[in-house]
C-alpha positions, 0 to 999 in steps of 0.5 A: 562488447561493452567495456561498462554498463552506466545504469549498472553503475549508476545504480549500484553507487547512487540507489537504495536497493532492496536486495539480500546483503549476503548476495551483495558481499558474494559480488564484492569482488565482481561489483569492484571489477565493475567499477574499475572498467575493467569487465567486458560485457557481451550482448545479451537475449533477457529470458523471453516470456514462454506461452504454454498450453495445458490440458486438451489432451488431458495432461497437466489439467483438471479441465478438457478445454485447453489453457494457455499459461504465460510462464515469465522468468524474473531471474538474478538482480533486479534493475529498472531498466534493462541490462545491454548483457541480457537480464530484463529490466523491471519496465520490460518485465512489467510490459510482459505482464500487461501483455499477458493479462491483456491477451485473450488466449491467455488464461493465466501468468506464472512468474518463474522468481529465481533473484536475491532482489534489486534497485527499490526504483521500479519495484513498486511501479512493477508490484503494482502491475503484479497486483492490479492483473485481471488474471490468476497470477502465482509466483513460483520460487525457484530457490530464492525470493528476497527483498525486492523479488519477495515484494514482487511475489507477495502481490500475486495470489499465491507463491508456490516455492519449489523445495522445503529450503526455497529462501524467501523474505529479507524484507528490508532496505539498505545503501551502500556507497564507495568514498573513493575521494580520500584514496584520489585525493592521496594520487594528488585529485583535488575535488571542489564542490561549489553549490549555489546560495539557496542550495544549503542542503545540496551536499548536506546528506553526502557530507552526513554520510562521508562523516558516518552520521546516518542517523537522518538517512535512515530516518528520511530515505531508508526507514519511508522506504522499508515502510512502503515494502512492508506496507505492500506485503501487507496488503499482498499477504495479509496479517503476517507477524511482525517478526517477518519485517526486521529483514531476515531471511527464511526457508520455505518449509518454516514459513508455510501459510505465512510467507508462501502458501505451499511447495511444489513443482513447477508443472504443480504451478502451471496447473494451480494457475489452470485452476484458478482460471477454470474457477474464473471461467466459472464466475459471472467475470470471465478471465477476471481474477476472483476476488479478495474480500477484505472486511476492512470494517471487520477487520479493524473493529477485530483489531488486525490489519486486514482479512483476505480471504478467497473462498469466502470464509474466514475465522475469528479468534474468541478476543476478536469476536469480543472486540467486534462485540464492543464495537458493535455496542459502542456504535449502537450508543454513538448512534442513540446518541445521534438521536437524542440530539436530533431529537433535542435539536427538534425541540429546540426549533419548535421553541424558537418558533413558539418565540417568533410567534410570540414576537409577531404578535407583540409588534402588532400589539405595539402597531395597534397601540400606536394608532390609539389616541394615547399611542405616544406614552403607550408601553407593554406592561406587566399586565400585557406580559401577564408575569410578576415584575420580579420575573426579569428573564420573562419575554415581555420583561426583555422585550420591554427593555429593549423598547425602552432603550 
């Protein structure tokens, strides 16, 4: 046994974590008991990741062939690293999907999501290999997928949620922080903090924070955090509303065809995984995930954020379609444009050439004046430029002034 967990601490005193207050106010008095020392933890097993096979004996399976789907839980509050009590860190479970999706036995992964969420450090790094994953990858919600456990289920091709009242969503960031000095200090502790000359900003947030000024916290740490979950749903998820980013938290049956795709049951899961894989065997890329076409041009001559689309189809709404139709005329003015200055710029060449010629042809009128008999008082006149002398801005009229000075 283990008297205390110093990630745990850590984490829980020190780090952003993008977790659901409600959970985190049910823990108060676990979180205290933590804090004090006063929590034995007992060694523990993580939930290792279940390989099961589908279909050969046609159960479970539109396909005869058989399948193997890796079934891996995400359970309880994320951290990055694992935990001496048993839960998997976020680096554990990122490794287990490497594995996975690197295995040629494996046809596709199912992540099992039961959690309120965890630490921000390690849940991009683990969305990022949720994401980048050759194979079909669906997220089952098992109950509950907030914060961080929604970032990591918004970057698989689908999330499946097992009932109507499936909780999914708190996309948001908080801190929290103890400030035990006044309560030590009142036991006769006296803290000196000393930081070194060129370190002026050392304790700065602390002291903010301590005195309940958040206001540059939020702005610098908490506020680029958020921006980075909401960031990453949208890409995951594609054009949601935005009401779904102020943090709060919603069932399932409310948020069909925006925050999850449909409700089901696990065995429901397995075999949309199955079929996803079947549909990949079938294209030219085996054990290749189907791509999302996104139509990033479309989409932002449209006006939205992105289209993902997996069959290939997508809808324009009639003010889209108009908006592509001013975008379209505008490009085909921008490119007339291009045209007409490159037409421009030819004549403009053409001109000077037209000059330099001119020019070759007065220096050797001079070289030729020069060699004369008279070539001392020899000058380009007016009869040579063929202009009136009022014309002043003529070639030869500039040209003489030139020779003259």
């Amino acid at each position: 046994m283990r008297p205390y967990q110093p990630h745990l601490i850590s984490a829980i005193l020190s780090e952003p974590w993008a977790i659901y207050e409600k959970f985190v106010l049910d823990q108060a008095i676990t979180i205290n008991h933590i804090l004090k020392g006063d929590v034995l933890f007992e060694k523990g097993n993580p939930i290792e990741p279940v390989i099961k096979a589908i279909g050969g004996d046609g159960s479970g399976a539109s396909e005869k062939e058989t399948r193997n789907v890796a079934i891996i839980t995400i359970a309880g509050t994320l951290t990055k690293n694992s935990q001496f009590c048993g839960p998997a860190g976020m680096k554990t479970i990122g490794q287990w999907i490497q594995d996975a999706d690197n295995d040629s036995n494996v046809s596709g992964i199912l992540l099992v999501i039961d959690s309120p969420g965890g630490t921000v450090n390690g849940t991009e790094e683990l969305g990022n290999i949720i994401k980048d994953t050759k194979k079909p990858i669906i997220a089952f919600v098992d109950d509950l997928a907030a914060s961080a456990a929604y970032w990591l289920a918004s970057q698989c091709d689908e999330i499946i949620a097992n009932n109507s009242t499936a909780q999914v969503g708190s996309i948001g960031v908080l801190t929290s922080f103890v400030d035990a000095q006044p309560a030590l200090e009142r036991e006769g502790y006296v803290f000196h903090t000393v930081t070194a000359p060129q370190s002026t900003d050392k304790v700065k947030t602390w002291n903010q924070l301590r005195a309940s000024d958040y206001e540059e916290y939020k702005e610098n740490v908490l506020r680029p955090l958020a921006d980075k979950f909401i960031t990453a749903v949208k890409a995951g998820r594609g054009d949601i509303d935005e009401k779904y980013f102020t943090a709060n938290i919603y069932f399932a049956k409310d948020v069909i065809g925006s925050l999850v795709d449909s409700i089901g049951t696990l065995q429901s899961a397995i075999d949309r995984v199955v079929e996803l894989s079947a549909e990949n065997s079938n294209s030219s890329n085996t054990n290749t995930k189907m791509s999302k076409p996104e139509y990033k041009r479309l989409a932002q001559a449209s006006g939205v954020e992105a289209f993902e689309t997996a069959d290939g189809s997508i809808t324009l709404q009639a003010d889209q379609a108009a908006a592509v139709e001013s975008a379209l005329e505008a490009h085909e003015t921008q490119v007339a444009d291009l045209l007409k200055k490159g037409n421009d710029s030819s004549n403009q060449q053409a001109r000077i050439t037209e000059l330099e010629g001119q020019l070759q042809t007065a220096n050797d009128k001079i070289a030729e004046l020069s060699k004369s008999a008279g070539a001392e008082s020899a000058s380009i006149t007016k009869e040579i430029d063929g202009n009136d002398d009022s014309d002043n801005d003529s070639f030869y009229a500039r040209f003489n002034k030139l020779k003259k000075q």
